[in-house]
C-alpha positions in Angstrom: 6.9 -19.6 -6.5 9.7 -16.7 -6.5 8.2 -13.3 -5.3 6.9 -11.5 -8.3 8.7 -8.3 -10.0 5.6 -6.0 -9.4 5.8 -7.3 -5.5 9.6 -7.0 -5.7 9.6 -3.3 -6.6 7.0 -2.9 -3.9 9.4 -4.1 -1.2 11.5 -2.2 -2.6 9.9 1.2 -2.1 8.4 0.3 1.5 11.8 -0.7 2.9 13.6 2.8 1.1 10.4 4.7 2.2 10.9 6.2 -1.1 8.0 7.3 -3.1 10.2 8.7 -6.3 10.5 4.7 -7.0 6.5 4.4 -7.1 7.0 6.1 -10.9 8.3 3.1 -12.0 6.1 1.2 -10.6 2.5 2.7 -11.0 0.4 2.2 -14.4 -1.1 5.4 -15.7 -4.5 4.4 -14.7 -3.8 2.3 -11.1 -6.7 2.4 -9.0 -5.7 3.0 -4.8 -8.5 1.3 -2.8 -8.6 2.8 0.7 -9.9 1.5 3.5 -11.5 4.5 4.2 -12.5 5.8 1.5 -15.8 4.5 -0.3 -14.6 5.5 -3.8 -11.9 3.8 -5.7 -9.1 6.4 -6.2 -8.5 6.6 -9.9 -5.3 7.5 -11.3 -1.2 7.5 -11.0 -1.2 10.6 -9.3 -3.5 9.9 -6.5 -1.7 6.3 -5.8 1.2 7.7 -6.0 -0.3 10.8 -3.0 -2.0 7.9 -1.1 1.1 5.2 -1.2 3.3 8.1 -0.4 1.6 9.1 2.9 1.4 5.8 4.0 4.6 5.5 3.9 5.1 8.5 6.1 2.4 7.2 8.4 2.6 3.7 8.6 6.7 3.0 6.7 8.4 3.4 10.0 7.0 0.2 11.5 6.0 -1.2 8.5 6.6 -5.2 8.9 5.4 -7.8 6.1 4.8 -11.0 7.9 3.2 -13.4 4.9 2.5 -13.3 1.6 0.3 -15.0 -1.2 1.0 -14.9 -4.9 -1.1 -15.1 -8.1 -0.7 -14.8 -11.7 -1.0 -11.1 -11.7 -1.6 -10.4 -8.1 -0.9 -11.1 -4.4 -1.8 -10.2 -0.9 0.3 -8.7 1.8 0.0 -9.1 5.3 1.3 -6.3 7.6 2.0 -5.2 10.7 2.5 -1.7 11.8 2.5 0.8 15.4 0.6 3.7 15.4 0.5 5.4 18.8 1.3 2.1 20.5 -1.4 -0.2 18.6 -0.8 -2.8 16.4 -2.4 -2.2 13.3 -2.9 -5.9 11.2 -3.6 -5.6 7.7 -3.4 -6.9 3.9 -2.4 -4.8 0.6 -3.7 -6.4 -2.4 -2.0 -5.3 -5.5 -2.6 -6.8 -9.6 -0.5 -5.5 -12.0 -0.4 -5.9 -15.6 2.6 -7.7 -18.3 4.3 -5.0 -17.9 4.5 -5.5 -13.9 3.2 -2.0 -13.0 0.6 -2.1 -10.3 -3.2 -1.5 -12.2 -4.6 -1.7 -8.4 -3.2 -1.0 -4.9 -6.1 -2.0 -2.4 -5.6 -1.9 1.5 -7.8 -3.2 4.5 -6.9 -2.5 8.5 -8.1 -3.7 11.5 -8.9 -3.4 14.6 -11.0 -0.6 14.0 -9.3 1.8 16.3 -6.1 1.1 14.7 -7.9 2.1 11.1 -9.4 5.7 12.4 -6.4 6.2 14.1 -4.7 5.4 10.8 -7.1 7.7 8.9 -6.4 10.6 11.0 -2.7 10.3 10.6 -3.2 10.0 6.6 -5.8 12.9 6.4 -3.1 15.1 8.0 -0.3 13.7 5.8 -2.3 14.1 2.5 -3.5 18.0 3.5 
């Protein structure tokens, strides 16, 4: 199977590090799924302030390593440095006919690697 548009675009805007492109690519009404956050983020605007810190945070050492692809979704697996530790994780994104994401959902480990990454996206989100 060819890499999908919607995972495509998302490529796109990890390797640019350039959140203007996640307009494009959001629905109105995505959902962001933290992994440290209980509550599913609702809305464009708060993907768009959660995918754009992340790309602050983890986008320098951002590495996909494989992928897995569905209808109307796939999982990610990364790989990232934060303060010298190697963070391992997946993002699981769906996304509609249109191919804009509906739901942006991320899991770390270890789990010093994920409070290490929740301090680092606390600061970058204010």
């Amino acid at each position: 199977m060819s890499v999908p548009a919607a995972v495509a675009a998302w490529h796109e805007v990890a390797a640019r590090r350039d959140a203007s492109l996640l307009d494009g690519l959001l629905a109105d009404s995505c959902v962001f799924r933290s992994p440290a956050v209980h509550t599913p983020q609702e809305g464009k605007a708060i993907t768009t302030a959660y995918l754009t810190a992340a790309l602050v945070v983890l986008g320098p050492t951002l590495t996909y390593v494989r992928e897995w692809y569905g209808e109307d979704s796939a999982v990610l697996e990364f790989e990232a440095t934060l303060e010298g530790l190697t963070i391992h994780g997946v993002d699981m994104l769906t996304w509609g006919p249109d191919d804009r994401l509906t739901d942006f959902a991320v899991m770390v480990r270890p789990f010093k690697g994920l409070t290490t990454l929740m301090e680092k996206m606390a600061a970058e989100l204010g």
